[in-house]
Residue, then its C-alpha position, 0 to 999 in steps of 0.5 A: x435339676x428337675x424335682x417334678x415326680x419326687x416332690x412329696x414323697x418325703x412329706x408322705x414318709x414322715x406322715x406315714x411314721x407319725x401315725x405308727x409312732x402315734x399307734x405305738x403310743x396309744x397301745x403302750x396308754x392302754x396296756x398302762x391303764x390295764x396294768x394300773x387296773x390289775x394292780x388297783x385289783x390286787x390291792x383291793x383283794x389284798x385288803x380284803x384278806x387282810x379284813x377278812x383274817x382279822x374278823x376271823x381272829x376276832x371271832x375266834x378271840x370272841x368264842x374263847x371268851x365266852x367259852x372261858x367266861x361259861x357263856x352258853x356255847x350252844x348259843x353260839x349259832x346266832x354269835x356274830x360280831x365286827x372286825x375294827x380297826x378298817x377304817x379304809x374297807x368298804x364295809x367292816x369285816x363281820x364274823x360269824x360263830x356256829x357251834x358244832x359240838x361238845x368235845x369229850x376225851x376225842x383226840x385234844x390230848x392223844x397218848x397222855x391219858x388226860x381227860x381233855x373237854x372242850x368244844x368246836x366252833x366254826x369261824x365264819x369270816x368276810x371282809x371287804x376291800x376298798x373299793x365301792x361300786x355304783x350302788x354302794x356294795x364292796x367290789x371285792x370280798x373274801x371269805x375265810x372259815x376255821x374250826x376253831x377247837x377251844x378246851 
């Protein structure tokens, strides 16, 4: 029996195996890191909108108020204020209101022949996700506005 010229090529074979399984594996990491990445994203958006939904119903609750209670509307431009309850986001979720105009009999009861006054406010809201970078700023923000007319 004579194994001189096979002798090896067994041991090559399986080296040759063991480096694509080990490509395999390192694609299959990054492609999981990526994944975990875009999630961690998501998530981080998610939570900004959420923030960002609730200054917006808090400044339209805030200009409610002060309208119901006769606070000078026209005031509004320099109304703003804080969301609370994001104990987790990055920063609180402020809002902002800006008044737009007095409302007369304009449409807010249509057919009924009431005379119906008011005013519009616009809603300006952000909130921030989770996430920081380096230097302290939120990574990710979301910016939300309504009209938001009050009678």
């Amino acid at each position: 029996m004579r194994h001189g010229p096979e002798r090896g090529a067994v041991l090559l074979v399986a080296l040759v195996m063991l480096l694509l399984l080990t490509l395999i594996g390192l694609a299959g990491m990054r492609m999981v890191q990526l994944e975990e990445r875009m999630a961690g994203n998501l998530r981080d958006r998610q939570m900004a909108f959420q923030a960002a939904e609730a200054a917006l119903r808090a400044g339209e609750t805030a200009a409610l108020e002060r309208y119901r209670h006769g606070g000078p509307m026209a005031s509004v431009d320099a109304a703003e204020g804080m969301a609370s309850g994001f104990s987790e986001s990055a920063a609180q979720p402020v809002y902002r209101l800006h008044f737009l105009r007095w409302l007369a009999s304009e449409g807010l009861e249509v057919g009924k022949g009431v005379s119906a006054n008011g005013v519009a406010i616009e809603v300006r809201a952000e909130g921030f996700g989770a996430r920081r970078q380096p230097s302290g700023a939120p990574v990710s923000s979301v910016r939300l506005s309504s009209i938001y007319f009050i009678r």
